[in-house]
LUMDOGU-189391 format. One record per atom (N, C-alpha, C): x, y negated, z; residue in one letter. Coordinates in steps of 0.02 Angstrom, whole numbers, plus 50000, padded with zeros to 5 digits. Each point is the difference from the previous one (the first is absolute). Layout:
XYZA ...
# end
This chain:
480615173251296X 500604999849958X 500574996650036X 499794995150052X 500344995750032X 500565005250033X 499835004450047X 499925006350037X 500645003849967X 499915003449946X 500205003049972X 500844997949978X 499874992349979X 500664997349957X 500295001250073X 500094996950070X 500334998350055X 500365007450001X 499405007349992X 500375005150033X 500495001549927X 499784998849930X 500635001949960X 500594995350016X 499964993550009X 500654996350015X 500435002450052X 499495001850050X 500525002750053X 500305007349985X 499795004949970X 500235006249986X 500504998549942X 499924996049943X 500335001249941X 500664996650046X 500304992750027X 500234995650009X 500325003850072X 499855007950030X 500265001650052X 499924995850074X 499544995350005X 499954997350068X 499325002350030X 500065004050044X 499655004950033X 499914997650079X 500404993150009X 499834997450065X 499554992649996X 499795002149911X 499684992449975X 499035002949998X 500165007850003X 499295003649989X 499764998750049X 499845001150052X 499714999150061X 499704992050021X 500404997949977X 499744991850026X 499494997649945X 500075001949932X 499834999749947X 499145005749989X 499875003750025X 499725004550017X 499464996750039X 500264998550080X 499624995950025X 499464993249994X 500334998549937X 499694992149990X 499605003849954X 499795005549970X 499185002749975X 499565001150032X 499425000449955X 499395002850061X 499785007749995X 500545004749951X 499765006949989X 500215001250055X 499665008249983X 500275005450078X 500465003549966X 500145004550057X 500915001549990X 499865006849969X 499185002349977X 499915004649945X 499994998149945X 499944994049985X 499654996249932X 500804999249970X 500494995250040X 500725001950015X 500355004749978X 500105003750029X 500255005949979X 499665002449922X 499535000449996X 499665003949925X 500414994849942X 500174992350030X 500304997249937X 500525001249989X 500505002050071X 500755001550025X 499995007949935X 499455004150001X 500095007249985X 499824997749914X 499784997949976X 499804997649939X 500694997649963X 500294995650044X 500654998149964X 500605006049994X 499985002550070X 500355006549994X 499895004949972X 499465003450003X 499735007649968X 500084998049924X 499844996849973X 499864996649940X 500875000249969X 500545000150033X 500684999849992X 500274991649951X 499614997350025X 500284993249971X 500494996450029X 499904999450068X 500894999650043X 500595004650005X 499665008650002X 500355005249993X 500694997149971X 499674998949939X 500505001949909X 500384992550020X 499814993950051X 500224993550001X 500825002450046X 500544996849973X 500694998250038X 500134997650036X 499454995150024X 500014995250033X 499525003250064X 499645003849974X 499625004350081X 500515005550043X 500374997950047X 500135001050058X 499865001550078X 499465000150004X 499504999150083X 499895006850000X 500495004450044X 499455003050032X 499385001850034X 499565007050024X 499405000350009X 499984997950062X 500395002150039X 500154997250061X 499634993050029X 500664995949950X 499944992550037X 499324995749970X 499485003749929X 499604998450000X 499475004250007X 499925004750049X 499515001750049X 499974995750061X 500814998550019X 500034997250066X 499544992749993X 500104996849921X 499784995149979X 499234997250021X 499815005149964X 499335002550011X 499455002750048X 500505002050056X 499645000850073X 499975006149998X 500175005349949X 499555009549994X 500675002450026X 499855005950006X 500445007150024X 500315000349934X 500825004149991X 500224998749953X 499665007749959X 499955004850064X 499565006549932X 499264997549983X 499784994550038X 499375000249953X 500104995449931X 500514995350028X 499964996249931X 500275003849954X 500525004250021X 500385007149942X 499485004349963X 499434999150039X 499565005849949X 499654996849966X 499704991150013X 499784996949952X 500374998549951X 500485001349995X 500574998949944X 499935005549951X 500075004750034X 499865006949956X 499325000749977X 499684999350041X 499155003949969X 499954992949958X 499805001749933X 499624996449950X 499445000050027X 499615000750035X 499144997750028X 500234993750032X 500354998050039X 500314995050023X 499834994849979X 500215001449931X 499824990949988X 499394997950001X 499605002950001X 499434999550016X 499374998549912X 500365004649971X 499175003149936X 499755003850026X 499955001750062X 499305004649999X 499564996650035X 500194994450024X 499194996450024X 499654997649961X 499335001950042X 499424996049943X 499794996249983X 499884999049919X 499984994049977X 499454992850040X 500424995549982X 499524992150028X 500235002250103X 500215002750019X 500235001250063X 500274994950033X 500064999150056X 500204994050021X 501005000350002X 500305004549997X 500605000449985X 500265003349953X 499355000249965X 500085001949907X 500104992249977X 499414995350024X 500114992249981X 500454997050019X 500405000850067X 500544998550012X 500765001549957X 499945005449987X 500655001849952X 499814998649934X 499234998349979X 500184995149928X 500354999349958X 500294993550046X 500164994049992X 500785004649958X 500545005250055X 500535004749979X 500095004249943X 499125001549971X 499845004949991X 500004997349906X 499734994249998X 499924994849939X 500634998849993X 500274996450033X 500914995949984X 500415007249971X 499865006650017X 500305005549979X 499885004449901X 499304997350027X 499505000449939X 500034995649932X 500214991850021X 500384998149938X 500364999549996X 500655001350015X 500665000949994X 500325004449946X 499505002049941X 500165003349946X 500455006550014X 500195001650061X 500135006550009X 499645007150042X 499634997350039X 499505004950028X 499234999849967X 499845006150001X 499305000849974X 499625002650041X 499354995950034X 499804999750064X 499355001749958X 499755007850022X 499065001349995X 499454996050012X 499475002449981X 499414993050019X 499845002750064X 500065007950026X 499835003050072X 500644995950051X 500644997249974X 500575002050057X 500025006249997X 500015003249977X 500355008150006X 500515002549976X 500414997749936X 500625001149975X 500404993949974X 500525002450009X 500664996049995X 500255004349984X 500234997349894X 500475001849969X 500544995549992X 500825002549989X 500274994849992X 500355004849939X 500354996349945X 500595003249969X 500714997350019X 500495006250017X 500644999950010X 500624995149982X 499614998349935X 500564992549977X 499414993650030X 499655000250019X 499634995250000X 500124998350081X 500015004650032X 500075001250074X 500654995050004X 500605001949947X 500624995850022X 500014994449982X 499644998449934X 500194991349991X 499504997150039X 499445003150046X 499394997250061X 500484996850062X 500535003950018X 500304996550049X 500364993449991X 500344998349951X 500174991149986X 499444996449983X 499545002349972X 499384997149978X 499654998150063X 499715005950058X 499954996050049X 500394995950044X 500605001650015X 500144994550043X 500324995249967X 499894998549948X 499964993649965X 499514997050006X 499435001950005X 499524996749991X 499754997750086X 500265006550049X 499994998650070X 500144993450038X 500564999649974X 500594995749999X 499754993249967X 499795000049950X 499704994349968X 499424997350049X 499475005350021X 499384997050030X 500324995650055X 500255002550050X 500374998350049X 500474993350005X 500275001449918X 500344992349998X 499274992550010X 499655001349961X 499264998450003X 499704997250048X 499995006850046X 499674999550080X 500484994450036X 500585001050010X 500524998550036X 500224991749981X 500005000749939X 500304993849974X 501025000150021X 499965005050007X 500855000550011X 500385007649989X 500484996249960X 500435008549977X 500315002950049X 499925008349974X 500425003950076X 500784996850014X 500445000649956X 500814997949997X 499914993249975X 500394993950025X 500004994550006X 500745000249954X 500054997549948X 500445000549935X 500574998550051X 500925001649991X 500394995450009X 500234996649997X 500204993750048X 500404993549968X 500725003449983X 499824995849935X 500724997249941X 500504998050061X 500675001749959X 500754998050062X 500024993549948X 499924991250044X 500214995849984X 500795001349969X 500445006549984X 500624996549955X 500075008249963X 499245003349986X 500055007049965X 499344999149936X 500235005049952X 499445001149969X 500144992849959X 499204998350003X 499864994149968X 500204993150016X 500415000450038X 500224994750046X 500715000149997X 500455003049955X 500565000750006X 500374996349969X 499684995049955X 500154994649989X 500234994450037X 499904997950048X 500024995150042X 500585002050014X 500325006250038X 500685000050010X 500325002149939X 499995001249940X 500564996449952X 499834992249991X 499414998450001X 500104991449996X 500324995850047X 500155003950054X 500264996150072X 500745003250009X 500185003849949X 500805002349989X 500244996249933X 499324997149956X 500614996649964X 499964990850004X 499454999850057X 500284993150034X 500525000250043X 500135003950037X 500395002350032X 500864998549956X 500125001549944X 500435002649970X 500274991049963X 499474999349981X 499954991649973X 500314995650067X 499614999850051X 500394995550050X 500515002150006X 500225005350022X 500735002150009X 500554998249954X 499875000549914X 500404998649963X 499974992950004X 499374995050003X 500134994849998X 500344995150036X 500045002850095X 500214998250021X 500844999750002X 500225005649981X 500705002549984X 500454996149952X 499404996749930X 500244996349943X 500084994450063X 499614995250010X 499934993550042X 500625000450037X 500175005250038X 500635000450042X 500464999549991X 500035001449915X 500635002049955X 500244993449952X 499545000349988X 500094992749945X 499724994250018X 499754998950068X 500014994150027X 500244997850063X 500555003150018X 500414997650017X 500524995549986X 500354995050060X 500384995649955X 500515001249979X 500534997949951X 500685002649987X 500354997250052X 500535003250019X 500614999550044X 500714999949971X 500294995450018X 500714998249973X 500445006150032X 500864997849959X 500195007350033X 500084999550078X 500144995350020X 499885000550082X 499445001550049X 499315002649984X 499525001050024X 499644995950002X 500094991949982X 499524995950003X 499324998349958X 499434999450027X 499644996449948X 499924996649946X 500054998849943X 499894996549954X 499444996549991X 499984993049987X 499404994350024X 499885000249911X 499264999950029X 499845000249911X 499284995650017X 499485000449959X 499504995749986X 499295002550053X 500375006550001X 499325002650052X 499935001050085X 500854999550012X 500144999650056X 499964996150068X 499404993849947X 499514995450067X 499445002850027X 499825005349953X 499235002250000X 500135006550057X 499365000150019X 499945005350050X 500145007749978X 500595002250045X 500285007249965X 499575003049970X 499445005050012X 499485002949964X 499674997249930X 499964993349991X 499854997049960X 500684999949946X 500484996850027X 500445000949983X 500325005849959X 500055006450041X 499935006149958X 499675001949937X 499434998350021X 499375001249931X 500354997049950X 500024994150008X 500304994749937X 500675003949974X 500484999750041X 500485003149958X 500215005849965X 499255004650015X 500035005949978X 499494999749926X 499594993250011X 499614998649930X 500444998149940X 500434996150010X 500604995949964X 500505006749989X 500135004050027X 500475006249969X 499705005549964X 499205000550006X 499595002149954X 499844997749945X 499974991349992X 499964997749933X 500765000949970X 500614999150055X 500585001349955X 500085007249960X 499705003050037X 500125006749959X 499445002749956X 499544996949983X 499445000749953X 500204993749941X 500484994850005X 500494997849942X 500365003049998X 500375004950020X 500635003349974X 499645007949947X 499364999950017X 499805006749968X 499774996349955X 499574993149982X 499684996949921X 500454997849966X 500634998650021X 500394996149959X 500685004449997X 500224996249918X 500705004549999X 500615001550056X 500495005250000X 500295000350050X 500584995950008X 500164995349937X 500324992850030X 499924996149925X 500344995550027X 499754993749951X 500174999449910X 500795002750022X 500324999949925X 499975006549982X 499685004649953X 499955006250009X 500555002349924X 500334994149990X 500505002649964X 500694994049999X 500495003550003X 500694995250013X 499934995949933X 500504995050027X 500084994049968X 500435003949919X 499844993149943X 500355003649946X 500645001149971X 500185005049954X 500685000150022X 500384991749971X 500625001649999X 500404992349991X 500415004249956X 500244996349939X 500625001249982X 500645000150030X 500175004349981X 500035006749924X 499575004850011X 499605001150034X 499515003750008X 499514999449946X 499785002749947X 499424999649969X 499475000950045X 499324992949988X 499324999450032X 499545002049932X 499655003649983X 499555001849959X 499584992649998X 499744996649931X 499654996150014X 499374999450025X 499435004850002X 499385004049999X 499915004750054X 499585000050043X 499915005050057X 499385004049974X 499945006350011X 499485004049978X 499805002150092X 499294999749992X 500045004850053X 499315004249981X 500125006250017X 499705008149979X 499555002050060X 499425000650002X 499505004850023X 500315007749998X 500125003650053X 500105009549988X 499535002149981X 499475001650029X 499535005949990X 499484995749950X 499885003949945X 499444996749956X 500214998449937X 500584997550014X 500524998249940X 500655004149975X 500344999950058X 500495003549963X 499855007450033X 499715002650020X 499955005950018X 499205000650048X 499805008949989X 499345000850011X 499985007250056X 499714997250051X 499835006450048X 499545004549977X 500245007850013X 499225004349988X 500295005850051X 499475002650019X 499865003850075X 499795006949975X 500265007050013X 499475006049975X 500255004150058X 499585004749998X 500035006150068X 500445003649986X 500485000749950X 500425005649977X 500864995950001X 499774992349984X 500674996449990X 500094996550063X 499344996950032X 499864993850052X 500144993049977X 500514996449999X 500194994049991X 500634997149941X 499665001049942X 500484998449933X 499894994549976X 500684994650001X 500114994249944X 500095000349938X 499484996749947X 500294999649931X 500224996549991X 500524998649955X 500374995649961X 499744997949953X 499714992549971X 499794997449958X 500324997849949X 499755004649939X 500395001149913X 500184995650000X 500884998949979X 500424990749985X 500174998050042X 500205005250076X 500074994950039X 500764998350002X 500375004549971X 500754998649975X 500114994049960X 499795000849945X 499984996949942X 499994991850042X 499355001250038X 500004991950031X 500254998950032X 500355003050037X 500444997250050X 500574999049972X 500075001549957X 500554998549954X 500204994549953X 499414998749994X 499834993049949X 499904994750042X 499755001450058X 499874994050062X 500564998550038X 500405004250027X 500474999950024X 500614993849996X 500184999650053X 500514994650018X 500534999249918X 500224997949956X 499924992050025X 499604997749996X 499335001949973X 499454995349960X 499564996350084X 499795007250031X 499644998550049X 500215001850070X 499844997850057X 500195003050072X 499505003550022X 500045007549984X 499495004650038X 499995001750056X 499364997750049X 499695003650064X 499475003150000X 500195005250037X 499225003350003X 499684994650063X 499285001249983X 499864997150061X 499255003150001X 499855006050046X 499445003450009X 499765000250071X 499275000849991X 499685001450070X 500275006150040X 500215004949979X 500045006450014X 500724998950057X 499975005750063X 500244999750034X 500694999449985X 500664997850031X 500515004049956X 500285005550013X 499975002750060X 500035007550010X 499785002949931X 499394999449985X 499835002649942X 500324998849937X 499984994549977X 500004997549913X 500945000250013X 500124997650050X 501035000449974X 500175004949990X 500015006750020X 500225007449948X 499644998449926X 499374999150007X 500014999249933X 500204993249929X 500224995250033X 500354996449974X 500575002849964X 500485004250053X 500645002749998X 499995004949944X 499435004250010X 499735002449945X 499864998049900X 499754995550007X 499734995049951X 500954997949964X 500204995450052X 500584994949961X 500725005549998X 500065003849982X 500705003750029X 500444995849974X 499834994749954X 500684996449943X 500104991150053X 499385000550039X 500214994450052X 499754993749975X 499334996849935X 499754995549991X 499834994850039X 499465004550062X 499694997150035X 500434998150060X 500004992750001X 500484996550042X 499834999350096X 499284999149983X 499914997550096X 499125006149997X 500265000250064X 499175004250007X 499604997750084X 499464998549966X 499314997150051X 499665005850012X 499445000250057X 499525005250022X 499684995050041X 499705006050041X 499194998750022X 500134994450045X 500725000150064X 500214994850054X 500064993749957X 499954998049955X 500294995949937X 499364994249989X 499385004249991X 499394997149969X 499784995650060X 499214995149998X 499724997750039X 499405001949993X 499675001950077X 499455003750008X 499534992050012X 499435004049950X 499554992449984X 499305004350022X 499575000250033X 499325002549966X 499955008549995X 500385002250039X 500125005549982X 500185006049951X 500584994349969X 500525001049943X 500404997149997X 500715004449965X 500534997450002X 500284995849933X 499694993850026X 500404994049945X 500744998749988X 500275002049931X 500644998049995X 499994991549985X 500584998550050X 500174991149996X 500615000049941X 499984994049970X 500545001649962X 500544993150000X 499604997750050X 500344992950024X 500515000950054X 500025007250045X 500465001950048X 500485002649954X 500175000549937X 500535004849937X 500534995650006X 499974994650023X 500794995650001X 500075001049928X 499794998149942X 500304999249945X 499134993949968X 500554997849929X 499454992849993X 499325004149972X 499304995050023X 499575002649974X 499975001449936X 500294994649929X 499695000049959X 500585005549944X 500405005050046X 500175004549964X 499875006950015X 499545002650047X 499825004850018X 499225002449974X 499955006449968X 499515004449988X 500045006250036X 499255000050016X 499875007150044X 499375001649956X 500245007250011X 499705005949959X 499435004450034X 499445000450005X 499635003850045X 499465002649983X 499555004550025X 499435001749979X 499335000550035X 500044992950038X 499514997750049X 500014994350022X 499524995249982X 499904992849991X 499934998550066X 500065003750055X 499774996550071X 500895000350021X 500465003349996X 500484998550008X 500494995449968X 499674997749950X 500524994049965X 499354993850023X 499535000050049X 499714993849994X 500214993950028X 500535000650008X 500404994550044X 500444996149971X 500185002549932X 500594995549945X 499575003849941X 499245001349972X 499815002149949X 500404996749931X 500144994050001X 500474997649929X 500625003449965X 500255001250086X 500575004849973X 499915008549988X 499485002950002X 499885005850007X 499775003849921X 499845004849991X 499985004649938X 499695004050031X 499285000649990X 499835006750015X 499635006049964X 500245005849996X 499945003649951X 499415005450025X 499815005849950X 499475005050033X 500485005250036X 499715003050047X 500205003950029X 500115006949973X 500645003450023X 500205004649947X 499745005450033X 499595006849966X 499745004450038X 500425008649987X 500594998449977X 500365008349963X 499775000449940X 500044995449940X 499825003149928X 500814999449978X 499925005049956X 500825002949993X 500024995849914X 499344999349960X 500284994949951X 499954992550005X 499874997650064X 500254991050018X 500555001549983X 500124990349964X 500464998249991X 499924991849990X 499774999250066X 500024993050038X 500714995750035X 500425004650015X 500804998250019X 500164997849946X 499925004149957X 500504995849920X 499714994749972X 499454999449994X 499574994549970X 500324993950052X 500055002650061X 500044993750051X 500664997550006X 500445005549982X 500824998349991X 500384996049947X 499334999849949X 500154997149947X 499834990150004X 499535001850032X 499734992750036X 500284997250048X 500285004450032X 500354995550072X 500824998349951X 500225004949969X 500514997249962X 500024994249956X 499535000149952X 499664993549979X 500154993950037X 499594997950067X 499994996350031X 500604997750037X 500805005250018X 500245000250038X 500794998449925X 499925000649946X 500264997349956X 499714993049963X 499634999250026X 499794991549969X 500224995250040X 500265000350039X 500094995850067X 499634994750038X 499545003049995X 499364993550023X 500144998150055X 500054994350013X 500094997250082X 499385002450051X 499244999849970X 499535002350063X 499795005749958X 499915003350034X 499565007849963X 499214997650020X 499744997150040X 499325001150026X 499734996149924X 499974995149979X 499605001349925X 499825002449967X 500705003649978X 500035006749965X 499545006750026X 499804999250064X 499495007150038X 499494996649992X 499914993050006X 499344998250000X 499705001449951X 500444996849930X 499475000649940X 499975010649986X 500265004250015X 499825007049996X 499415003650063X 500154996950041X 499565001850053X 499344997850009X 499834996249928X 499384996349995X 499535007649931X 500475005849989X 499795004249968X 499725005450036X 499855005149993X 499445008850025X 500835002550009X 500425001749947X 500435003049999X 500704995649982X 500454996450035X 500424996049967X 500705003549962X 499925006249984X 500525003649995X 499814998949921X 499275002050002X 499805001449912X 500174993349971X 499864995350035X 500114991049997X 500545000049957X 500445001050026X 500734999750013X 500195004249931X 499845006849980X 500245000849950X 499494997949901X 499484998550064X 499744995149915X 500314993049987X 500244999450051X 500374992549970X 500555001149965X 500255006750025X 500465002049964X 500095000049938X 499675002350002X 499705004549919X 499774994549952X 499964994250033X 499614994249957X 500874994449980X 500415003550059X 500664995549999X 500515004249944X 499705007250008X 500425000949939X 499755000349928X 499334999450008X 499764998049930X 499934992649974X 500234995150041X 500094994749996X 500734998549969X 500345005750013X 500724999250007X 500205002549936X 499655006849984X 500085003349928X 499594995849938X 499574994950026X 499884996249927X 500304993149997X 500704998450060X 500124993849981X 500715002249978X 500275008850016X 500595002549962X 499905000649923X 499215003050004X 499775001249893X 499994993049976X 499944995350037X 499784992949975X 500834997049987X 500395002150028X 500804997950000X 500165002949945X 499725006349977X 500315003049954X 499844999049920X 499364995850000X 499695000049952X 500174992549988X 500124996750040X 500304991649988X 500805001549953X 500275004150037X 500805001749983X 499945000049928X 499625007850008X 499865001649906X 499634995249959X 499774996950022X 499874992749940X 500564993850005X 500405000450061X 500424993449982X 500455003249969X 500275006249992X 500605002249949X 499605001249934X 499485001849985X 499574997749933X 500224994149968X 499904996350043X 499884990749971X 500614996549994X 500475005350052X 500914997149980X 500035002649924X 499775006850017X 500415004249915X 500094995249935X 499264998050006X 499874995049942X 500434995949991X 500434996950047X 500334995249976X 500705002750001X 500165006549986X 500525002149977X 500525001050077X 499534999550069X 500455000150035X 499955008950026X 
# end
């Protein structure tokens, strides 16, 4: 069987200068040989193979024979040798060919050796079947595969990582070095000279670093904190009317509501009352600013939108707020006006957490077209902004200690005017008994 696999490897696999050497290292004769050579061939199991290429030629030459004698053992089916007799000494020799053919589930080998049937589909799926299995023994024998796999390209395939990882270190030093160059350098007066500053003992390189760390923290305070200190001018002076009361307004949530659709894209609502309140809030009572997170590219058309009658006095945005935590905290201590007359209006407790006393915060408005939270609230901020209270933060405290301080706000109401209508019935009913008690005496 040994025998056999060598001559299919070399016929299926086309190396016909591997037969001969391969050949030699057996102990058959070059009849026993050949009958296995004619067995594989006559039989058409390399025939039908793609991979069988060898002419008769170069494996006669292989083989040591004349090329017409090996041509007629090719042809004559006696060749392979079933007609010798059984238990024979090169009947026992081909065996070994004769079995490996026999279970291979495609040939059907007699108990004489005398016929060999094959069927036509069976004949074709016989050729991958054997030299698969050729091929297999051999791996076996050999302990080594015919084709030796290829090496991987260190910067292809699976490896092509390394050069994007070494293009975007690449990309990092370069930019980094460029910042360092840029912003740590020293300043120069207008005459070209140096400017002596704190770092300019230290060794240049060192030196650099540092001053490029210090213009990085300057500009990571200019992005957390407001974009200057007084974020609203001083108040007016007479004759100028100063509103006594500063309001300041949340945009989105409150007075107006974003909604997004595939047919419209990007529509603001206007939140029911928002006239009405701006109207009732409005200067003289109060000094209205907006003061919202939202960019102002964005929210100032719609401001312009909102006030056409001109209520709203000063307007804040997103450059305005202070970035805390990764949110934008409104300060209300940068407003240049006194704390204890300012209320802000909002609908998110992480942006008023920085002056919570002075703050109001309401639910967030989502487009319901019967709210009517502006008016309720216009009625309250008027309230408060006609009583003249010197601090408002009391006044938020004791409501902001409620679920809803709006509802607060008008049950007290409701308790102030029923307080009010039984001390008017009570006036009236005193009256009508003291003119009773005059009558009597004739007055």
């Amino acid at each position: 069987m040994a025998t056999f696999t060598v001559v299919m490897r070399c016929l299926t696999k086309g190396q016909t200068h591997n037969l001969q050497k391969g050949l030699q290292q057996t102990q058959l004769d070059s009849r026993n040989v050949t009958n296995i050579l004619c067995i594989a061939i006559g039989s058409q199991v390399l025939l039908r193979s793609e991979q069988f290429s060898t002419d008769r030629k170069c494996i006669s030459k292989a083989l040591g024979l004349e090329p017409a004698s090996c041509r007629s053992k090719f042809r004559s089916k006696s060749a392979i040798g079933l007609d010798l007799p059984p238990h024979s000494t090169l009947w026992r020799k081909n065996q070994l060919a004769l079995d490996l053919l026999s279970h291979s589930s495609i040939f059907s080998v007699s108990r004489n050796c005398r016929t060999l049937s094959t069927s036509s589909s069976e004949k074709t799926a016989s050729t991958q079947t054997l030299s698969d299995s050729g091929s297999s023994d051999n791996k076996e024998s050999d302990g080594k595969s015919d084709q030796e796999p290829k090496k991987e390209s260190w910067w292809r395939g699976k490896n092509s990582w390394r050069l994007g990882l070494i293009f975007l270190g690449g990309t990092f030093i370069t930019w980094g070095v460029g910042l360092i160059n840029i912003w740590g350098a020293p300043q120069l007066d207008p005459d070209g000279n140096e400017i002596q500053d704190e770092f300019t003992e230290m060794p240049a390189a060192l030196g650099y670093i540092r001053r490029t760390w210090k213009q990085m923290n300057i500009f990571k305070k200019k992005i957390q904190d407001p974009s200057r200190e007084k974020l609203l001018p001083d108040p007016l002076k007479y004759p100028y009317i100063q509103p006594p009361y500063t309001l300041v307004i949340e945009l989105t949530g409150v007075l107006i509501h974003p909604d997004w659709t595939y047919s419209t894209g990007w529509r603001f609502k206007k939140r029911p009352g928002i006239d009405y309140f701006l109207q009732q809030v409005g200067p003289p009572l109060f000094e209205v600013v907006i003061y919202s997170q939202e960019a102002g590219m964005t929210a100032d058309p719609l401001v312009n939108h909102l006030d056409p009658q001109g209520y709203i006095m000063y307007r804040l945005y997103r450059d305005a707020t202070r970035y805390m935590e990764g949110k934008h905290v409104k300060d209300l201590s940068c407003l240049n006006r006194e704390m204890s007359r300012v209320i802000m209006l909002d609908c998110s407790k992480d942006a008023t957490s920085l002056q919570p006393r002075n703050s109001l915060v309401l639910s967030k408005w989502l487009g319901e077209d019967e709210d009517r939270t502006l008016i309720d609230l216009a009625h309250f901020l008027k309230t408060i902004g006609t009583s003249g209270v010197e601090d408002i933060r009391p006044v938020l405290d004791y409501y902001n200690q409620f679920d809803d301080p709006l509802d607060a706000f008008k049950e007290n109401q409701r308790r102030l005017q029923d307080e009010e209508e039984a001390r008017r019935q009570k006036g009236k009913e005193e009256s009508v008994q003291k003119k009773g008690w005059l009558s009597g005496f004739g007055i």
